[in-house]
PQR file of N, CA, C, O and H, with PARSE charges and radii, in Angstrom:
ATOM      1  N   UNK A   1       8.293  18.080   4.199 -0.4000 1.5000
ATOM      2  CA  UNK A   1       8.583  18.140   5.610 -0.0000 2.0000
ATOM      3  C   UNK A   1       8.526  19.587   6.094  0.5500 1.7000
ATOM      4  O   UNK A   1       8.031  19.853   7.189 -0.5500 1.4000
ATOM      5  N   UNK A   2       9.096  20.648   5.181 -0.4000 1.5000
ATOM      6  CA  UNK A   2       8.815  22.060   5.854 -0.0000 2.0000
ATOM      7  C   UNK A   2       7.352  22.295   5.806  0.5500 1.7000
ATOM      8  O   UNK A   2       6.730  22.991   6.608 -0.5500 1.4000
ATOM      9  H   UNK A   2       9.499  20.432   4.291  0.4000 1.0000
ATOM     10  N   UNK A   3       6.832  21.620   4.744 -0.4000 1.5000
ATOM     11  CA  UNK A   3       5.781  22.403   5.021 -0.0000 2.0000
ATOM     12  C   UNK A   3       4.697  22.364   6.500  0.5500 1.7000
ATOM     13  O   UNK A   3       3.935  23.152   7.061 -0.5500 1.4000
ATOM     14  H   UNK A   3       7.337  21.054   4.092  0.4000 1.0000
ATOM     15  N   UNK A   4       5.260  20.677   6.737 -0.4000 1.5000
ATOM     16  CA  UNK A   4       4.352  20.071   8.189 -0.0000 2.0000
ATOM     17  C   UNK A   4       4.877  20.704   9.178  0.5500 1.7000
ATOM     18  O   UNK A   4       4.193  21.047  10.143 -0.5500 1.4000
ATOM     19  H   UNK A   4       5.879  20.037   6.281  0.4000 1.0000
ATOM     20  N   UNK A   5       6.537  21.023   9.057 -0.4000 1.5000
ATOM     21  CA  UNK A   5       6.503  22.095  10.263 -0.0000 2.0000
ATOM     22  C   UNK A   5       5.760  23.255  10.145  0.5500 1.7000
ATOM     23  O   UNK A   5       5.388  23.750  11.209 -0.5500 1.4000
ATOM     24  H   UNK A   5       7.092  20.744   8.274  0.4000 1.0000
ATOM     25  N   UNK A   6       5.410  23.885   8.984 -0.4000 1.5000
ATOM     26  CA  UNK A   6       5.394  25.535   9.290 -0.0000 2.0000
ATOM     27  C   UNK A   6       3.872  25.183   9.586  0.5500 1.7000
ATOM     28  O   UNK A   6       3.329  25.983  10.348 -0.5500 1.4000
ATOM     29  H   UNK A   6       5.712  23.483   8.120  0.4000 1.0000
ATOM     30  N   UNK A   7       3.160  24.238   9.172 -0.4000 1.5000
ATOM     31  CA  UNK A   7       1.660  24.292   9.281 -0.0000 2.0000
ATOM     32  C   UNK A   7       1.900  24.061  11.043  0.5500 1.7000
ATOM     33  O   UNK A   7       1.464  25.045  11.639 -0.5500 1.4000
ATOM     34  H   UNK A   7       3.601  23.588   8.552  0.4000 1.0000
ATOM     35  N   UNK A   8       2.330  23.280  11.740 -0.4000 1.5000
ATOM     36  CA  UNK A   8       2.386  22.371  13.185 -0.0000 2.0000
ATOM     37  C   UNK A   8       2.923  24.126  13.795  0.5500 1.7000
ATOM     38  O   UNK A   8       2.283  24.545  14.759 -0.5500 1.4000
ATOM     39  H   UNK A   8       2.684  22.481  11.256  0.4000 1.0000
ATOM     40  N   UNK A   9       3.914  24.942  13.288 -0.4000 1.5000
ATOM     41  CA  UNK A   9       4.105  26.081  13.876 -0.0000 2.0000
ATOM     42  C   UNK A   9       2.926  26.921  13.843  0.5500 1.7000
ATOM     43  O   UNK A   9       2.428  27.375  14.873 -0.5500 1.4000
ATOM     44  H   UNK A   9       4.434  24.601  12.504  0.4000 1.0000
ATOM     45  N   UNK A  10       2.608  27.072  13.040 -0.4000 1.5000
ATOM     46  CA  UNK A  10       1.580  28.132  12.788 -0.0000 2.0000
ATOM     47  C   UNK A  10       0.396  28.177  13.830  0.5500 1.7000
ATOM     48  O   UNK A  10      -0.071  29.040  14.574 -0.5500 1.4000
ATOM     49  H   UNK A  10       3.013  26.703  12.203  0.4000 1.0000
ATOM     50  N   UNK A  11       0.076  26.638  13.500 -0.4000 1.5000
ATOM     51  CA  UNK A  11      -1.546  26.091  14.565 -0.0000 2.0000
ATOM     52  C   UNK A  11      -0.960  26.558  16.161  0.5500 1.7000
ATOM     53  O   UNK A  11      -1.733  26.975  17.024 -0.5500 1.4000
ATOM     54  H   UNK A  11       0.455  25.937  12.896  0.4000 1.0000
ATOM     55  N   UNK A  12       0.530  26.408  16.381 -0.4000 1.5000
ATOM     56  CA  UNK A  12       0.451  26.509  17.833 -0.0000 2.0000
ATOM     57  C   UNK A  12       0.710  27.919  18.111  0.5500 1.7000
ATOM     58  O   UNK A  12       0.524  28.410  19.224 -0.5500 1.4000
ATOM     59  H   UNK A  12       1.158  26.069  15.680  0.4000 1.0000
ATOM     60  N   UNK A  13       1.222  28.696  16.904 -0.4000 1.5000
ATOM     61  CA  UNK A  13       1.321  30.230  17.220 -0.0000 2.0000
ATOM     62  C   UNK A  13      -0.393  31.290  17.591  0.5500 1.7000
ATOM     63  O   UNK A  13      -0.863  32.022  18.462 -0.5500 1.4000
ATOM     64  H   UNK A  13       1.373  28.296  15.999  0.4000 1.0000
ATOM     65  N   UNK A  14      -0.787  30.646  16.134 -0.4000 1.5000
ATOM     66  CA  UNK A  14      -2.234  31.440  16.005 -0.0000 2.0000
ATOM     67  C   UNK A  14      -3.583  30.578  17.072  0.5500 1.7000
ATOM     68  O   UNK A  14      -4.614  31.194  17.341 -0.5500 1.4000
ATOM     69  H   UNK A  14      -0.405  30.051  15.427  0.4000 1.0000
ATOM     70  N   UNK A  15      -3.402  29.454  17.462 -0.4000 1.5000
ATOM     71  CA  UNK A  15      -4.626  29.161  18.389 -0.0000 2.0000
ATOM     72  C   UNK A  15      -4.079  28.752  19.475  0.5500 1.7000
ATOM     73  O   UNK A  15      -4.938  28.464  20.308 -0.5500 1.4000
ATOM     74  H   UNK A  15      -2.564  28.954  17.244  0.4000 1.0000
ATOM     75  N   UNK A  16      -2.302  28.495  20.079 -0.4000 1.5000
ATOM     76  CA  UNK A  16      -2.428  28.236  21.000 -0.0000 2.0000
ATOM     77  C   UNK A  16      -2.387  26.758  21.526  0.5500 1.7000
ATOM     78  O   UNK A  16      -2.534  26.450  22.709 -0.5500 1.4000
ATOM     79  H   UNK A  16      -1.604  28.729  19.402  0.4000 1.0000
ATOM     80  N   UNK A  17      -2.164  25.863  20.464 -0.4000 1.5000
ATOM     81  CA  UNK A  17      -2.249  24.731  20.534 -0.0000 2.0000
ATOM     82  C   UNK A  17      -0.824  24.042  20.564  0.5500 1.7000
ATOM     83  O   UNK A  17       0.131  24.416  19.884 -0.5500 1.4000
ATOM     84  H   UNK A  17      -2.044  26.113  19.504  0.4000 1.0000
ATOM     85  N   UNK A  18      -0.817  22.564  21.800 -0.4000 1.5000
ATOM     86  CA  UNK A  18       0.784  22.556  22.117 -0.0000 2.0000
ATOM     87  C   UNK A  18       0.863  21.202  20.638  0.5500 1.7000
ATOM     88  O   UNK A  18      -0.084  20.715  20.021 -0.5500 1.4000
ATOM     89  H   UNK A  18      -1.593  22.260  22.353  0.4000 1.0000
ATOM     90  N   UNK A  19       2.118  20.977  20.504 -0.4000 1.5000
ATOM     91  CA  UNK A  19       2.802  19.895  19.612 -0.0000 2.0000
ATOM     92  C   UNK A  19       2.281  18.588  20.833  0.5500 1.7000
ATOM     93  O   UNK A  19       2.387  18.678  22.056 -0.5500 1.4000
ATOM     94  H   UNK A  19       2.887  21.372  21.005  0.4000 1.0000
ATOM     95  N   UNK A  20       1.807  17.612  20.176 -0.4000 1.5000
ATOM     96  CA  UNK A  20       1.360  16.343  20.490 -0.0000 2.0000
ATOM     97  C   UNK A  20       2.838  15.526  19.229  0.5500 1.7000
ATOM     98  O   UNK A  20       2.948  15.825  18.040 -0.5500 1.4000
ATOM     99  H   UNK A  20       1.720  17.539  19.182  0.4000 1.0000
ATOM    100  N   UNK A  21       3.483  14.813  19.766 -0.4000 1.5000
ATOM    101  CA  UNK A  21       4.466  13.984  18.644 -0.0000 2.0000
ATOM    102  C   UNK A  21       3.477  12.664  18.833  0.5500 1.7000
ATOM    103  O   UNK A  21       3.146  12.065  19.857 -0.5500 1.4000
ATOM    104  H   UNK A  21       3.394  14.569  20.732  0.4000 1.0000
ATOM    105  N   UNK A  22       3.176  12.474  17.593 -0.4000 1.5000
ATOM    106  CA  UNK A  22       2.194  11.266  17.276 -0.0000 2.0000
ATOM    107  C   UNK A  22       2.914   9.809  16.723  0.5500 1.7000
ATOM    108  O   UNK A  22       2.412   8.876  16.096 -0.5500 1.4000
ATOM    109  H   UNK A  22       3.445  12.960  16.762  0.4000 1.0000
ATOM    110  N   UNK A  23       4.157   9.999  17.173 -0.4000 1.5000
ATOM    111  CA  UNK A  23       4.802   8.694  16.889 -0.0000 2.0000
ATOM    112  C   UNK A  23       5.163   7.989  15.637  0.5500 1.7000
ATOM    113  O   UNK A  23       4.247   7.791  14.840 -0.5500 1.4000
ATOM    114  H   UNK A  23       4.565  10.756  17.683  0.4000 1.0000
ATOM    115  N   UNK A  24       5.927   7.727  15.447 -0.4000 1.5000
ATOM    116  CA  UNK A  24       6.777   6.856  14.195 -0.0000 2.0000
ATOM    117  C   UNK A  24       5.900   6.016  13.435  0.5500 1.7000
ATOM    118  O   UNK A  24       5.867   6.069  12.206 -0.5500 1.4000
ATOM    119  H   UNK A  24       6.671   7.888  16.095  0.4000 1.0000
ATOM    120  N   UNK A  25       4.995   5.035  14.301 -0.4000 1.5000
ATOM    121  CA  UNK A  25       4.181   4.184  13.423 -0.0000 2.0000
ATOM    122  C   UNK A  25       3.114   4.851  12.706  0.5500 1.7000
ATOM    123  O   UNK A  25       2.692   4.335  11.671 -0.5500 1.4000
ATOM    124  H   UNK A  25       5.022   4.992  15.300  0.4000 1.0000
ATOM    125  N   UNK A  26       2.481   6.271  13.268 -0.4000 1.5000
ATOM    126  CA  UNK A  26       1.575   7.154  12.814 -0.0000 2.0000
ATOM    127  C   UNK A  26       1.796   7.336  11.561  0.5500 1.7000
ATOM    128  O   UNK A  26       0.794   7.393  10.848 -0.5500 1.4000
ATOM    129  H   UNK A  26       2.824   6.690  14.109  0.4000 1.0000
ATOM    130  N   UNK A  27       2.892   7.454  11.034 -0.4000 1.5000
ATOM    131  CA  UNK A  27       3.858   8.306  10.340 -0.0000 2.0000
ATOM    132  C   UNK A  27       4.129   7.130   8.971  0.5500 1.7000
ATOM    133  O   UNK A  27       3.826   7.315   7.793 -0.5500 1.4000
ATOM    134  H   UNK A  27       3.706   7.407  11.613  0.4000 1.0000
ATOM    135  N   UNK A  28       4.666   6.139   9.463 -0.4000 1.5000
ATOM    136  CA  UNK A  28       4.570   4.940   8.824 -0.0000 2.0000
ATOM    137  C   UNK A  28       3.478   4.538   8.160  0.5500 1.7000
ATOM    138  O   UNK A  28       3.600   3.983   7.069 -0.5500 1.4000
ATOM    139  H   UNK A  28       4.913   5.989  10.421  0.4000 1.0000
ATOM    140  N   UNK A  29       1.913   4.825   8.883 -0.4000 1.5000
ATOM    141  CA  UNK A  29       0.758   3.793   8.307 -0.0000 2.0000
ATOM    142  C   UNK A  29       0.511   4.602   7.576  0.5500 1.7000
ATOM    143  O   UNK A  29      -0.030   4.254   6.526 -0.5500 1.4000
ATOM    144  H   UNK A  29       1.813   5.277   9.770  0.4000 1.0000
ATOM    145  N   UNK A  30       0.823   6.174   7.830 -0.4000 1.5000
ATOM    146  CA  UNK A  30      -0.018   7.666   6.877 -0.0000 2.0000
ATOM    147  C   UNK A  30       0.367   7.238   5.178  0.5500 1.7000
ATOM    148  O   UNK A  30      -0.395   7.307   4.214 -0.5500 1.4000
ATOM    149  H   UNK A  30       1.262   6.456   8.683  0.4000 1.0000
ATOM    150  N   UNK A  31       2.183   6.666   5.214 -0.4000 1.5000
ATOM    151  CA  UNK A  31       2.842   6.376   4.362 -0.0000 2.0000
ATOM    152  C   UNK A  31       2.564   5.584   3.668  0.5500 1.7000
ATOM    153  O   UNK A  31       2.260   5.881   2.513 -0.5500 1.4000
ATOM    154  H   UNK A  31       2.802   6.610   5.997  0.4000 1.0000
ATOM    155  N   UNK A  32       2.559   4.278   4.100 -0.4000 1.5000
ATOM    156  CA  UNK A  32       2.013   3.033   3.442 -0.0000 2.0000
ATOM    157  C   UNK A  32       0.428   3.086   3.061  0.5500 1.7000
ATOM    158  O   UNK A  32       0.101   2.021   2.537 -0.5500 1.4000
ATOM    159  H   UNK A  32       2.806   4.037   5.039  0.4000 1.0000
ATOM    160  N   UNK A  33      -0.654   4.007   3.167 -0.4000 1.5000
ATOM    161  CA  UNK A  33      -1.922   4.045   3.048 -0.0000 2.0000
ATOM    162  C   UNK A  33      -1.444   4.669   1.393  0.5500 1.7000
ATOM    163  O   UNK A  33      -1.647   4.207   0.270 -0.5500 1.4000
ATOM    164  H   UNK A  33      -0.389   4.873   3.592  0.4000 1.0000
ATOM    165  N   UNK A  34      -0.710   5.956   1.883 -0.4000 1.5000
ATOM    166  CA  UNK A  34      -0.427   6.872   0.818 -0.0000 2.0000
ATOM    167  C   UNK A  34      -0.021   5.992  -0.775  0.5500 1.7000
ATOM    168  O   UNK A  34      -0.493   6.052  -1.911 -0.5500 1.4000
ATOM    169  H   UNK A  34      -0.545   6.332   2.795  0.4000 1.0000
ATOM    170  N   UNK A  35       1.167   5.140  -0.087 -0.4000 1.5000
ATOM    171  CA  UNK A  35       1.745   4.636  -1.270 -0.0000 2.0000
ATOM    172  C   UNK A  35       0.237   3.090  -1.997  0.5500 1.7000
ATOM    173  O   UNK A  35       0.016   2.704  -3.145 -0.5500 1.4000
ATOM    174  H   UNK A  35       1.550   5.092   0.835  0.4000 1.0000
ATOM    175  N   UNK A  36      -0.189   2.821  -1.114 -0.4000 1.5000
ATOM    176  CA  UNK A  36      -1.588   1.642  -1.774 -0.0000 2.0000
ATOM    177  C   UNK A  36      -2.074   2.409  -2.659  0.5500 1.7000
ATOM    178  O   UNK A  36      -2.102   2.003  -3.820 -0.5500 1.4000
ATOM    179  H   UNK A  36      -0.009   3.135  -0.181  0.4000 1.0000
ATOM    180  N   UNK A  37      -2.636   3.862  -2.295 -0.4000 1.5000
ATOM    181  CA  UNK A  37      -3.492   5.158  -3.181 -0.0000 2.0000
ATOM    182  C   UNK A  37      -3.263   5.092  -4.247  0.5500 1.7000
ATOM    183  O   UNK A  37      -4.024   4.921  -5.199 -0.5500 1.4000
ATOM    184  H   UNK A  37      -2.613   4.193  -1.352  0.4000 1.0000
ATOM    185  N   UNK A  38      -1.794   5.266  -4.195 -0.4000 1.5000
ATOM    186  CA  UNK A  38      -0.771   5.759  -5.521 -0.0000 2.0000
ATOM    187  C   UNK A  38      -1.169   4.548  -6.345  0.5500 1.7000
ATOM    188  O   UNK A  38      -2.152   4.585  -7.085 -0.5500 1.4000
ATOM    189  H   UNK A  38      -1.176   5.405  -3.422  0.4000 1.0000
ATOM    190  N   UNK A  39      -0.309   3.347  -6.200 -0.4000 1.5000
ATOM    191  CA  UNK A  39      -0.480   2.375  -6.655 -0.0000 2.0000
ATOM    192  C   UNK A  39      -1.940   1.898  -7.403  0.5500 1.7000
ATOM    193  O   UNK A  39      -1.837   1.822  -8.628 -0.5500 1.4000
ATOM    194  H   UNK A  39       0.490   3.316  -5.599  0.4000 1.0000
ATOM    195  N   UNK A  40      -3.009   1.634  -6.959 -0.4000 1.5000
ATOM    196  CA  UNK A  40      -4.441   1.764  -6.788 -0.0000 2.0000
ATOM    197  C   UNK A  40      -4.793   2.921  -8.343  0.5500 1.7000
ATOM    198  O   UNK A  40      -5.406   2.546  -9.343 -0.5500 1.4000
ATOM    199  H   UNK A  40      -3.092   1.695  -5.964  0.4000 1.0000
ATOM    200  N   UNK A  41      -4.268   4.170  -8.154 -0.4000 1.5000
ATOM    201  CA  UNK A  41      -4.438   4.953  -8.976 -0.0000 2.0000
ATOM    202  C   UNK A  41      -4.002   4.050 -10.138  0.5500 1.7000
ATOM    203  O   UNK A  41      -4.605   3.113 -10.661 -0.5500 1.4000
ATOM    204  H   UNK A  41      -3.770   4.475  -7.342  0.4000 1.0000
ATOM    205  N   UNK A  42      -2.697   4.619 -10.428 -0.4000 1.5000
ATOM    206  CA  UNK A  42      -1.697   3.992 -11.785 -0.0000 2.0000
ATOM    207  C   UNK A  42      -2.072   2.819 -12.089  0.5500 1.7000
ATOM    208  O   UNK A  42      -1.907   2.626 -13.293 -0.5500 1.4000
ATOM    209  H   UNK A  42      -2.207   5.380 -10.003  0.4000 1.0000
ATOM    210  N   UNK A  43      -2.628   1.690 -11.398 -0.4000 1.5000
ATOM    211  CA  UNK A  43      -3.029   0.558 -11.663 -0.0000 2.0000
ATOM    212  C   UNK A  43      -4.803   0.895 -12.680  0.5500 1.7000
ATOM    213  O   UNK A  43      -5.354   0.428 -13.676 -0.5500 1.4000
ATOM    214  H   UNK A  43      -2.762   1.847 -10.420  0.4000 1.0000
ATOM    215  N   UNK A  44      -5.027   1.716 -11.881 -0.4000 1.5000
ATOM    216  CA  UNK A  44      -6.623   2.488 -12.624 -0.0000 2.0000
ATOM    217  C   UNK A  44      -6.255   2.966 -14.323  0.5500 1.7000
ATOM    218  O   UNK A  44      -6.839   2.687 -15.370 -0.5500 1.4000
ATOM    219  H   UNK A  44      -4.579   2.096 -11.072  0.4000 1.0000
ATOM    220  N   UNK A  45      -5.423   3.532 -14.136 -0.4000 1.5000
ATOM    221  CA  UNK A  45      -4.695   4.297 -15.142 -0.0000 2.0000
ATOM    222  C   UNK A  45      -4.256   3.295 -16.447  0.5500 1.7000
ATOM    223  O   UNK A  45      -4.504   3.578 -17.620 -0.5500 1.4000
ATOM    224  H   UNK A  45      -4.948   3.759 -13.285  0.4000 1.0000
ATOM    225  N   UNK A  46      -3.688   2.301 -16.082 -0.4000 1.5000
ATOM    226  CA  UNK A  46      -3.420   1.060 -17.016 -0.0000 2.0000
ATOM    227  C   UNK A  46      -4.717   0.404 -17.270  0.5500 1.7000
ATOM    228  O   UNK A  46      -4.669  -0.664 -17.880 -0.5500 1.4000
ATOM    229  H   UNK A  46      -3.487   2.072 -15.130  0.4000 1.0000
ATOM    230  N   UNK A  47      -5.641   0.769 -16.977 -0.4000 1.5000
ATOM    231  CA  UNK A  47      -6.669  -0.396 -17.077 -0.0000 2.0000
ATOM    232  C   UNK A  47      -6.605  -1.713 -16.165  0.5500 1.7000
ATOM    233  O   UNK A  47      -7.207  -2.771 -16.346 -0.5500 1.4000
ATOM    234  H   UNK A  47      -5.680   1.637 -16.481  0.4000 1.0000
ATOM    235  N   UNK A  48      -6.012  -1.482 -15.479 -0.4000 1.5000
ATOM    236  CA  UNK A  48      -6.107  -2.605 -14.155 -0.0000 2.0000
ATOM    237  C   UNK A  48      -6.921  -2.535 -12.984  0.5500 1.7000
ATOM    238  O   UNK A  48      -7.307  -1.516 -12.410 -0.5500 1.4000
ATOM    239  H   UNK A  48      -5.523  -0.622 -15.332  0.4000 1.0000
ATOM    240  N   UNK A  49      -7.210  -4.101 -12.600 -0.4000 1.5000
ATOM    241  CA  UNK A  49      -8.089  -4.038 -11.127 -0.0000 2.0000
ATOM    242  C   UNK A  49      -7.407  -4.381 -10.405  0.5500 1.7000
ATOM    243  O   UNK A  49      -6.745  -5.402 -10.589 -0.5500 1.4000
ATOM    244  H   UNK A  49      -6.897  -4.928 -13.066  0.4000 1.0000
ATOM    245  N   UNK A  50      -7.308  -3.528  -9.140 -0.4000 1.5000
ATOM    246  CA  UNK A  50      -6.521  -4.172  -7.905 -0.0000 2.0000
ATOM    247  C   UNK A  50      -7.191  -4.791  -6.738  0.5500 1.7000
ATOM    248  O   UNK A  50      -8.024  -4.087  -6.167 -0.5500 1.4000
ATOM    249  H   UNK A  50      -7.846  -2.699  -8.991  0.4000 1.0000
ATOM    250  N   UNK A  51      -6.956  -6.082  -6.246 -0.4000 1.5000
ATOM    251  CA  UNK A  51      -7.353  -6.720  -4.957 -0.0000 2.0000
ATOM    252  C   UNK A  51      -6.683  -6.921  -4.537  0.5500 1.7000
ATOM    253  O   UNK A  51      -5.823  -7.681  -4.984 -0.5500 1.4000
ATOM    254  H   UNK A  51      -6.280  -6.654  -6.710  0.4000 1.0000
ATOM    255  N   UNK A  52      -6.608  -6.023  -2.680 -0.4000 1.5000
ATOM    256  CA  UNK A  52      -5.980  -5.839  -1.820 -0.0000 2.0000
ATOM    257  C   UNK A  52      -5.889  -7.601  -1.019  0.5500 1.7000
ATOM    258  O   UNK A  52      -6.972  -8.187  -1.033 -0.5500 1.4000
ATOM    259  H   UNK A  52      -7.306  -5.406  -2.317  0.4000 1.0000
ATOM    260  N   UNK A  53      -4.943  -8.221  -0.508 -0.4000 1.5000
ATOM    261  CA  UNK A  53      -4.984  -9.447   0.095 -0.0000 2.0000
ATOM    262  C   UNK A  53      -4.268  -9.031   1.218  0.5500 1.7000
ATOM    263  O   UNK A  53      -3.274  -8.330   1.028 -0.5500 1.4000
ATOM    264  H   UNK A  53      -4.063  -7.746  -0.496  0.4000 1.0000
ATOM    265  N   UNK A  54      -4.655  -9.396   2.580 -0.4000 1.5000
ATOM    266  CA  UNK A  54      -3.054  -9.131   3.524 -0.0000 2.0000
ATOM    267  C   UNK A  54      -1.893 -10.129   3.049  0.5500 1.7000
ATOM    268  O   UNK A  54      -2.029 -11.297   2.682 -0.5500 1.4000
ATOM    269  H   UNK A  54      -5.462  -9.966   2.735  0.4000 1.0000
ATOM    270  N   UNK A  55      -0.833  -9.450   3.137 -0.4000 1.5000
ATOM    271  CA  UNK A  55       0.695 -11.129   2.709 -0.0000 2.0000
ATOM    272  C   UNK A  55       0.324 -11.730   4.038  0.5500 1.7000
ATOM    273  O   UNK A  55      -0.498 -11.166   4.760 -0.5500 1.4000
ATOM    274  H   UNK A  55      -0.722  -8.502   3.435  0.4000 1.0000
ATOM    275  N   UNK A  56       0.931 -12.903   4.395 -0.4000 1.5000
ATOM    276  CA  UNK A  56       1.014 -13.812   4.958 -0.0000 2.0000
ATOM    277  C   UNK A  56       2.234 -13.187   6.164  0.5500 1.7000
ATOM    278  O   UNK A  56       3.248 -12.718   5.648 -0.5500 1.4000
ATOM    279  H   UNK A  56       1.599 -13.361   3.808  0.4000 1.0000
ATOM    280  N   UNK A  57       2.180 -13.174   7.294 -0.4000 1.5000
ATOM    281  CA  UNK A  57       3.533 -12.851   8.174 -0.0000 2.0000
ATOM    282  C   UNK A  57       4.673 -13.981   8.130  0.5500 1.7000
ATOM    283  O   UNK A  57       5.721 -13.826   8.758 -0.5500 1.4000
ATOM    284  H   UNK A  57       1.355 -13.555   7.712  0.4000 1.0000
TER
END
């Protein structure tokens, strides 16, 4: 988290650029993409294949 501030400070110090807040769900999907990756990997790692399905709502 510091580091996304000091990068989000920096961009608006050195070019001038304002903070856009990109919202909670942004933030959420970045997360859940992140954690499939992970998963996806380690599953590689075991010798496993992964197929993505949507769950059911």
């Amino acid at each position: 988290m510091a580091h996304m501030l000091a990068r989000l400070v920096y961009r608006m110090l050195k070019y001038g650029e304002q903070y856009v807040d990109k919202g909670m769900n942004y933030y959420e999907e970045k997360y859940r993409d992140h954690e499939i990756r992970s998963i996806q990997k380690k599953a590689k790692e075991l010798g496993l294949d992964v197929t993505l399905n949507p769950a059911a709502a």
